[in-house]
N, C-alpha and C positions, 0 to 999 in steps of 0.2 A: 371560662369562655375565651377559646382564641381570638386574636386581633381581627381575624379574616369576619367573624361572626359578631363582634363587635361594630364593625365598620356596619354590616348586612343590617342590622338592628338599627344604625344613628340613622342612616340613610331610610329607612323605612318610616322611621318616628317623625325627620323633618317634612317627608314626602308624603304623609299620611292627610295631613288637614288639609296640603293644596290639594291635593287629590277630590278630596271629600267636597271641597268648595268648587270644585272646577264640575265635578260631578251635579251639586246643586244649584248650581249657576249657570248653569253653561248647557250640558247633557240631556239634563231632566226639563230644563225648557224648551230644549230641540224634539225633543220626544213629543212634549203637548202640543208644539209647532205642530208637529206633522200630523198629531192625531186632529189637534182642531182644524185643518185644512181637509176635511173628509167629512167634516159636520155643517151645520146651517146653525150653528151659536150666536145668538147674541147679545151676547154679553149679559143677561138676564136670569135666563131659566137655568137652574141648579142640574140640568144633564144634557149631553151633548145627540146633538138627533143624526144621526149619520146619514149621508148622501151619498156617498160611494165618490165617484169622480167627475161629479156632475158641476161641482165648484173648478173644478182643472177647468173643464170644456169650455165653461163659458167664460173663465177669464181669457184662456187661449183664444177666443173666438172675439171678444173684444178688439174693436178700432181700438178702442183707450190707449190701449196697453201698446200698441204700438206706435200710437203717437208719443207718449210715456219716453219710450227705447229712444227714439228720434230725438226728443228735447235733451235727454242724455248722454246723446252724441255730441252735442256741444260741450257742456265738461270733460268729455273725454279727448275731444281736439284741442280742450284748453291743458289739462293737465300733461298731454305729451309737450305743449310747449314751455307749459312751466318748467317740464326736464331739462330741456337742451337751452331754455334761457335762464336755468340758472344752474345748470353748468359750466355757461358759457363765463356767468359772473364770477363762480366761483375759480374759474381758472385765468381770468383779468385780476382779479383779488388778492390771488396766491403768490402771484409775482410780486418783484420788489418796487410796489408803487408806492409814494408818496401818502401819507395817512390814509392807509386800507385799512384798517381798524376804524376810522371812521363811518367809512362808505356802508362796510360791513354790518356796522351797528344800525347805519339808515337802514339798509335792507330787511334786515332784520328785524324792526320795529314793528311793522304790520304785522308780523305772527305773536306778539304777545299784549296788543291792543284786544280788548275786550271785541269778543265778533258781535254783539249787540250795538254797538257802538262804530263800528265798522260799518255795518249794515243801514244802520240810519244815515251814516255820511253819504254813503252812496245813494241811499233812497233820495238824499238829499240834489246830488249831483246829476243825477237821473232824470228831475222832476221837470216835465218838456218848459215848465212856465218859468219856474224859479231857478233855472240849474243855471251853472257860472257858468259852465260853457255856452250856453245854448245864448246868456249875457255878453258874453265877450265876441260869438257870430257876429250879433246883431252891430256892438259897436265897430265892426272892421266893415260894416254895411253887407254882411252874408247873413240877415235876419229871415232869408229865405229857407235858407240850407240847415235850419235850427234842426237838431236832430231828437226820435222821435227814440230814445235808449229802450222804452221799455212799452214798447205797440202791439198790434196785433201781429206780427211779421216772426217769422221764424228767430231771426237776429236776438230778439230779447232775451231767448236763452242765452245768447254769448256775453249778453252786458252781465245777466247773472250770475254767468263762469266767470267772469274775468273776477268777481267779488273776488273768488276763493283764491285765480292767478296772484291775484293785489298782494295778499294776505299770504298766501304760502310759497311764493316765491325765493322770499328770501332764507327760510327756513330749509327747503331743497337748495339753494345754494351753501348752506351753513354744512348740511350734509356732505356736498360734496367736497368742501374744505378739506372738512376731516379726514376723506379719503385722498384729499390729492397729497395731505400734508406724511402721509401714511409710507408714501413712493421716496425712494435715499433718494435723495437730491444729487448722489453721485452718480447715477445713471444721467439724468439731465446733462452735468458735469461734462461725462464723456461724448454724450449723444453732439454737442453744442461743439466738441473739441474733432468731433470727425462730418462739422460740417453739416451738423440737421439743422433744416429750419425748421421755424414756428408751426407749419401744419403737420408736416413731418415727424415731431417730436407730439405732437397730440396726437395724431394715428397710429404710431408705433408703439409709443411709453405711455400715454397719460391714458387712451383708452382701454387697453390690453389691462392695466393694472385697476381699475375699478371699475371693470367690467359688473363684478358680481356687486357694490354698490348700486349701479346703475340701475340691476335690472329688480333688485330689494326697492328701488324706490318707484321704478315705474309702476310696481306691481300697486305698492300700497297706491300712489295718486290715482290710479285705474280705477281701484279698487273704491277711492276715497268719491270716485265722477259717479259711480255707480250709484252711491248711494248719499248722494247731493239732495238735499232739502231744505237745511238752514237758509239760504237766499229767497230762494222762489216763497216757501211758508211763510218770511218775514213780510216781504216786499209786495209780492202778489198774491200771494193766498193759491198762487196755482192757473191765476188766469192770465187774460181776457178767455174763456172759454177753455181751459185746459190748455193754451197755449204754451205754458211756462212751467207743467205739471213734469215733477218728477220721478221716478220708481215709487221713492219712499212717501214724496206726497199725495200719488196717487194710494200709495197703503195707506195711511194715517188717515183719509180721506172714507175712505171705503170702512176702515174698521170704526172710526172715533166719528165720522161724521154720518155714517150709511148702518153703522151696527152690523155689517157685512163681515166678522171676526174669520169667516170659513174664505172667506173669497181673499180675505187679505193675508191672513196665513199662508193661502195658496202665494201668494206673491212674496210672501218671505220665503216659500220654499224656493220660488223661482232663484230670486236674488240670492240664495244659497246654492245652487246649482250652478250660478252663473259666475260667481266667487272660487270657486273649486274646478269652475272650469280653467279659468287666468290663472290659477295654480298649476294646472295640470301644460298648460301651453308656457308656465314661466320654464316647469320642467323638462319638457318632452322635445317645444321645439326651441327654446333657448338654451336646453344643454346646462340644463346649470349643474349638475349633479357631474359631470368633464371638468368645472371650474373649479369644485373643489378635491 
């Protein structure tokens, strides 16, 4: 057996089990996805009753779902500012300040604190009676102004984006570390030596060279707003009235609380649709396929 045929073989043999696991994990789920988003299953009877596309309609035709989309606009205005404010950290950081390894490790704390534990502090800080803030109002004599974090008002979505801001902020700044630490610092060197300043040498050098960082992370936080549940499920359950309700908790809701398996499948196919579309816009109109 040649070497050439050798190598064909090793490569085959390591690639064969992930295959096979990715195949039954992953493939063979998406297949039952989409066959059970065509039936009225629930979760019960030992065969599937098929419906044709009469599960599509009436989710499409659902207010819900569109109130859904809209509470999930707020994590997604949250997470684009997680990018750029913790970019912004990560290139205050990078510089030669004074114990940045410190600051760092604070920023960074919130993404390896347990998010159960996370969630409670907030529920805690949130709570219109008990919260320190809404405490310290009152003692500056602003006991009027007490803020109402998690009401009926559109807003309480943001209080429950910002959990995720809190928490993975400092983790997308770590990220971008990595890449700024990535760029010779003799380009800086030179840039500084013909006279660039500070915004200058960020729109020239620091963005041009982790561009394709930038746009890997925005996709996944995008990606990560889309399918935001852990807050709202903890905290509110989804409410006051579906106020707070998002993609996934309206799924989880619909399959595990309504036994609706057909209608909520349906919305996994959505948010799979919807997922493959920000891939196709990371490619098509961000060029990324030019970057490398």
């Amino acid at each position: 057996m040649n070497n050439k045929r050798k190598d064909g073989v090793t490569v085959f043999i390591f690639l064969f089990v992930p295959v096979i696991l990715l195949a039954l994990f992953s493939y063979y789920p998406l297949v039952k996805l989409f066959e059970l988003s065509f039936s009225d299953w629930n979760g019960l009877s030992s065969s599937y009753n098929y419906v044709g596309f009469s599960n599509y309609k009436e989710v499409i035709g659902q207010k819900d779902l569109w109130t859904v989309f809209a509470n999930n606009g707020a994590y997604i205005i949250t997470a684009l500012m997680q990018q750029f404010i913790g970019l912004f950290l990560a290139i205050i950081l990078n510089c030669n300040l004074k114990k940045k390894n410190f600051f760092r490790a604070v920023l960074f704390m919130p993404y390896i604190i347990n998010g159960v534990a996370v969630v409670f502090m907030f529920n805690y800080l949130y709570d219109f009676t008990n919260s320190p803030i809404n405490y310290i109002l009152g003692l500056l004599g602003l006991g009027d102004k007490a803020i109402h974090f998690l009401g009926t008002s559109y807003w309480s979505n943001f209080s429950l984006a910002f959990i995720s801001f809190w928490k993975y902020v400092g983790f997308t700044m770590v990220i971008f570390i990595a890449a700024l630490q990535s760029i010779p610092s003799e380009i800086y060197e030179a840039a500084r030596v013909d006279g660039a300043g500070f915004w200058q040498t960020i729109t020239r050098i620091t963005m041009p060279n982790i561009k394709g960082m930038f746009k890997i992370s925005l996709l996944l936080s995008i990606n990560g707003a889309f399918q935001a549940y852990f807050e709202p499920y903890m905290i509110t359950k989804g409410g006051p009235n579906g106020r707070t309700d998002t993609f996934i908790t309206k799924t989880l809701t619909l399959a595990f609380g309504f036994r609706k398996y057909g209608k909520a499948a349906v919305m996994g196919v959505m948010l799979l649709g919807i997922i493959l579309l920000l891939v196709v816009v990371q490619k098509v109109f961000l060029k990324e396929g030019e970057a490398n």
